[in-house]
DOTI-110637 format. One record per residue: residue in one letter; x, y, z of N, C-alpha, C in turn. Coordinates in steps of 0.02 Angstrom, whole numbers, plus 50000, padded with zeros to 5 digits. Layout:
% residues N
AXYZXYZXYZ ...
END
This chain:
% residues 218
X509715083650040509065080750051509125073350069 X508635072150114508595063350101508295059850063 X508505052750043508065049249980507765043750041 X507115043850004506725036150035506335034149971 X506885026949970506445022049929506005019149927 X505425018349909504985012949912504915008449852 X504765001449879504854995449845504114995549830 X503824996649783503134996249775503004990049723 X502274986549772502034980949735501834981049651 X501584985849628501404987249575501254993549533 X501234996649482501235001349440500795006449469 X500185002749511499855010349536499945012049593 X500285006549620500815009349689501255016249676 X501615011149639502205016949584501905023449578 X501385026049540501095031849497501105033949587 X500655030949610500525034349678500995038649720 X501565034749720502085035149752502395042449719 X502365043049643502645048049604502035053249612 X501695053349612501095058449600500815060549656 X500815059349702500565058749778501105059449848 X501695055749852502005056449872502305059649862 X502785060549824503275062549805503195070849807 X502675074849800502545082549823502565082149875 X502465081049925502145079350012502725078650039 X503215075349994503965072250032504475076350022 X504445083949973504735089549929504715093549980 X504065095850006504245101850043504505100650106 X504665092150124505135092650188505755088850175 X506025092250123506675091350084506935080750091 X506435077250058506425072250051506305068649985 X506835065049947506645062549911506115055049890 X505595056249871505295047949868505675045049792 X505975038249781505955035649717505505031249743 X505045030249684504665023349696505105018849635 X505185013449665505445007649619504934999549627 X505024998349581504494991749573504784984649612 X504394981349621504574974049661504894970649623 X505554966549635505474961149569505304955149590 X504624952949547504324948349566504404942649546 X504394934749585504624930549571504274926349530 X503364929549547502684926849511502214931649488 X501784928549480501214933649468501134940549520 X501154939549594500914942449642501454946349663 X501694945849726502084946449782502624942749753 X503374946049776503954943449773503744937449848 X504254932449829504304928249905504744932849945 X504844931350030505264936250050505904935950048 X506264928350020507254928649996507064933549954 X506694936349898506864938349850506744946549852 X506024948549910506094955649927506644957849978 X506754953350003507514952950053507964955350045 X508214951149982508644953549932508574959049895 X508174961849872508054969249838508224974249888 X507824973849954507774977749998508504981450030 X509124973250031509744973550061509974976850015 X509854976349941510324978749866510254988249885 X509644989049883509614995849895509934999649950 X509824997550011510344999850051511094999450043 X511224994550023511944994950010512224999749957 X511784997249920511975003749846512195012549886 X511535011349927511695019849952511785020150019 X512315021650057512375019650133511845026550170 X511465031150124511175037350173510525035950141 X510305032450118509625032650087509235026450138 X508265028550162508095023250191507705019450124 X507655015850158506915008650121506455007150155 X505795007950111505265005850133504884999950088 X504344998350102503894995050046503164998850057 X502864995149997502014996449980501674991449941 X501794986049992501454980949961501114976350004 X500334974749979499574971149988499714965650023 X499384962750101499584959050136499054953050099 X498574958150082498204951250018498704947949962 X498664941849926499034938849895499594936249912 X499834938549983500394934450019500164927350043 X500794923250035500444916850069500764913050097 X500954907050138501354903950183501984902850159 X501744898150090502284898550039502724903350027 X502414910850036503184916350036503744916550067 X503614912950128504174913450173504254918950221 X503674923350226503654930250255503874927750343 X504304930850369504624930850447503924931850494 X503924926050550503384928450589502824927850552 X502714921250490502024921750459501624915550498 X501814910550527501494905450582501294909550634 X501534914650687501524916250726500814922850703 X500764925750666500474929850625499844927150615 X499704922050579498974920850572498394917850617 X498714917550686498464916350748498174921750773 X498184928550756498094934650764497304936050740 X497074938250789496304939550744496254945950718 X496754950850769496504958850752497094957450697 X496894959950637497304960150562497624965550577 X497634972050623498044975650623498764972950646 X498604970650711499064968450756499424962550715 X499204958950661499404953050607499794958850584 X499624964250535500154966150495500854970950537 X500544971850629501354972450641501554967950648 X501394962250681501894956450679502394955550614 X501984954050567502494952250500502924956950491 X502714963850505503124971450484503904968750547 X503584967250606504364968650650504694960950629 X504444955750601504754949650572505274951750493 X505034954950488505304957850417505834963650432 X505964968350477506284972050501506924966650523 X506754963450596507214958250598507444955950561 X507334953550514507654950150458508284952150428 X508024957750428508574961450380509304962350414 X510004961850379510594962850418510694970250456 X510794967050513511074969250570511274977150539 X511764978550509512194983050492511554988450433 X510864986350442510704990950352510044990850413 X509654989050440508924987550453508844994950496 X509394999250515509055002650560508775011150498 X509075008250426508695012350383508275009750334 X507575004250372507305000050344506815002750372 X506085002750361505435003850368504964998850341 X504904995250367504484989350321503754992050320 X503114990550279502364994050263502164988050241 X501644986750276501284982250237500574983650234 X500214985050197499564985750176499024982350189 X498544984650220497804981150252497114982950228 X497044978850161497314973850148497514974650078 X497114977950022497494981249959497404988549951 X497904991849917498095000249902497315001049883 X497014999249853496545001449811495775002949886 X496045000049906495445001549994495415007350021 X496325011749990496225017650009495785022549974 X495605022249916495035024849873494415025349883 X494435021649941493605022649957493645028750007 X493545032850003493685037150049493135041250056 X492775043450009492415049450003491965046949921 X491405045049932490915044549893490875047849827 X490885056349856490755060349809491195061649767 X491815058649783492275059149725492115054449678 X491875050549674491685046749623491095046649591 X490515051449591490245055049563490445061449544 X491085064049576491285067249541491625067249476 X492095061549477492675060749428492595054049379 X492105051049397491905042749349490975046749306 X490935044649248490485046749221489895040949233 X489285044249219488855043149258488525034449207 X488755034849142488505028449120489265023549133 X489905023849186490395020349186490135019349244 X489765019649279489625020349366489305014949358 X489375008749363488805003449331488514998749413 X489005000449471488754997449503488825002849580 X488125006849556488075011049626487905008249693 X487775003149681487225000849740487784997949777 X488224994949746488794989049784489354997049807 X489245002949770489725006749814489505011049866 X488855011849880488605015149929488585008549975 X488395003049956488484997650014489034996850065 X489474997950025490314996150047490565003650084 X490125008550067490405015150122489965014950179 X489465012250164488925013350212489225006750298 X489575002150253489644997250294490654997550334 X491005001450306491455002350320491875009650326 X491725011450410491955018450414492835019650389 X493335014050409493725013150403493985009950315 X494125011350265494055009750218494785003950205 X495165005450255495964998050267495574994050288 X494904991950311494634985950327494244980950281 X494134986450215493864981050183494074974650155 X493924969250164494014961550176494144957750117 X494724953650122495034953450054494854946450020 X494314943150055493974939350000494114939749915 X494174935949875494374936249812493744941549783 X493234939349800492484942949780492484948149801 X492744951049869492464957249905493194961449935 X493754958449892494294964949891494004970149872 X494534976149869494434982049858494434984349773 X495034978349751495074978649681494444976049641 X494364971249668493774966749644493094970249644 X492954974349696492514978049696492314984549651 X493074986549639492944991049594492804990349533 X493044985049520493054981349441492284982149420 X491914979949464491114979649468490614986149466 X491044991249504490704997049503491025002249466 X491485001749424491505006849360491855002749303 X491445003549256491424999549193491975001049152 X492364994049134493294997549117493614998849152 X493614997049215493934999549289494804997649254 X494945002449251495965002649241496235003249301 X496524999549342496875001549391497375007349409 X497965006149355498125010949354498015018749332 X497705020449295497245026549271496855030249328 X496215024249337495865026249373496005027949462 X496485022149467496805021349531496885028449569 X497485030049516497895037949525497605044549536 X496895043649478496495049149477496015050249540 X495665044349562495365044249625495785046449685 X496445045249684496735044549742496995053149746 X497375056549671497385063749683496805067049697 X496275065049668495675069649692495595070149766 X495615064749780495425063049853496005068649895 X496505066449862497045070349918497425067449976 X498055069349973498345065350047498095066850089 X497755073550117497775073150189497155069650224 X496735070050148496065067350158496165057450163 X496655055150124496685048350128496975047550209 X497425052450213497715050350301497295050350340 X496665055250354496105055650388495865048250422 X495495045150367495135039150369495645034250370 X496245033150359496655028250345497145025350384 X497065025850476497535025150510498185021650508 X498015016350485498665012350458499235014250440 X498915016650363499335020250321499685029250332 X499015033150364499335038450421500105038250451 X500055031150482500555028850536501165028750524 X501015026050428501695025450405501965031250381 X501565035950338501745042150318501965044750372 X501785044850441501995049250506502905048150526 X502745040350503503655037350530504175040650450 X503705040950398504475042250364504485049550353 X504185053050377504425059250367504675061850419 X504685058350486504945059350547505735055850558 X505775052550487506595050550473507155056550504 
END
């Protein structure tokens, strides 16, 4: 079988990655590990330091690829991300997160990058959850639902749910925090996202589609 790693930003990356992926990647004899970032701060590793993780793993295993899954929100000049001057001149944010993706590819040595997949997220994991309304009348109880109005707003206004806008106030995380009471990321994260379903998150989620399409076509 083959292994593909992913470097995931955080714990409900992780669960995701194990609970979600990781069936999807089984029946075409692929292994997913999800492994965690090591981070240098609160957020985002800088990129010497996902650089360095990224190179460690390939070397460790000369037949295994690498990927990541981590939020182009909370990155910042200060990281050092390849192609991040050239990048924020970009208006279409798609076309921003390939730039940084083929800056980050480059990066990597010569001899390891051609089993590298870089992912970067538009703009946090948690955007993919918006997918389908009724799952969240399905699966959140009806006195935790505290802010219906701000989640019918946010479907009503975004067919594409990778677009919602990562304002500190009007992320995806931030938003949810508001509309179910006790919002756990990780808990809730996982549960929304199996209900929903992969094929249903690939649907609406072109971005992320794109990437699932390249690593199973490894």
């Amino acid at each position: 079988m083959k292994r593909i790693i992913i470097i995931c930003e955080g714990e409900t990356e992780q669960e995701f990655c194990k609970k979600t992926l990781y069936p999807h990647f089984l029946t075409r004899e692929i292994i997913i590990q999800a492994s965690l970032i090591k981070k240098t701060r609160g957020g985002i590793a800088s990129w010497a330091s996902l650089k360095k993780q990224i190179e460690n793993h390939l070397k460790e295993d000369s037949t295994a690829f690498v990927t990541t899954l981590i939020d182009y929100y909370g990155i910042y000049r200060k990281d050092n991300f390849p192609k991040w001057d050239e990048s924020i001149h970009i208006v279409d944010k798609n076309e921003r997160m390939n730039i940084l993706e083929s800056g980050m590819y480059h990066d990597i040595h010569d001899d390891l990058r051609s089993r590298f997949l870089p992912y970067m997220q538009l703009h946090e994991f948690e955007g993919l959850l918006f997918n389908n309304v009724n799952i969240f009348y399905q699966i959140i109880p009806q006195d935790e639902l505290v802010g219906e109005d701000e989640l019918l707003e946010t479907f009503n206004h975004y067919e594409n749910p990778e677009m919602i806008n990562d304002q500190v106030h009007t992320s995806p995380s931030h938003r949810l925090k508001r509309i179910i009471l006790g919002y756990n990321k990780i808990v809730y994260g996982n549960i929304i996202a199996e209900t929903i379903g992969l094929p249903q998150i690939r649907s609406k989620s072109p971005r992320f589609n794109g990437w699932i399409i390249k690593l199973e076509n490894i």
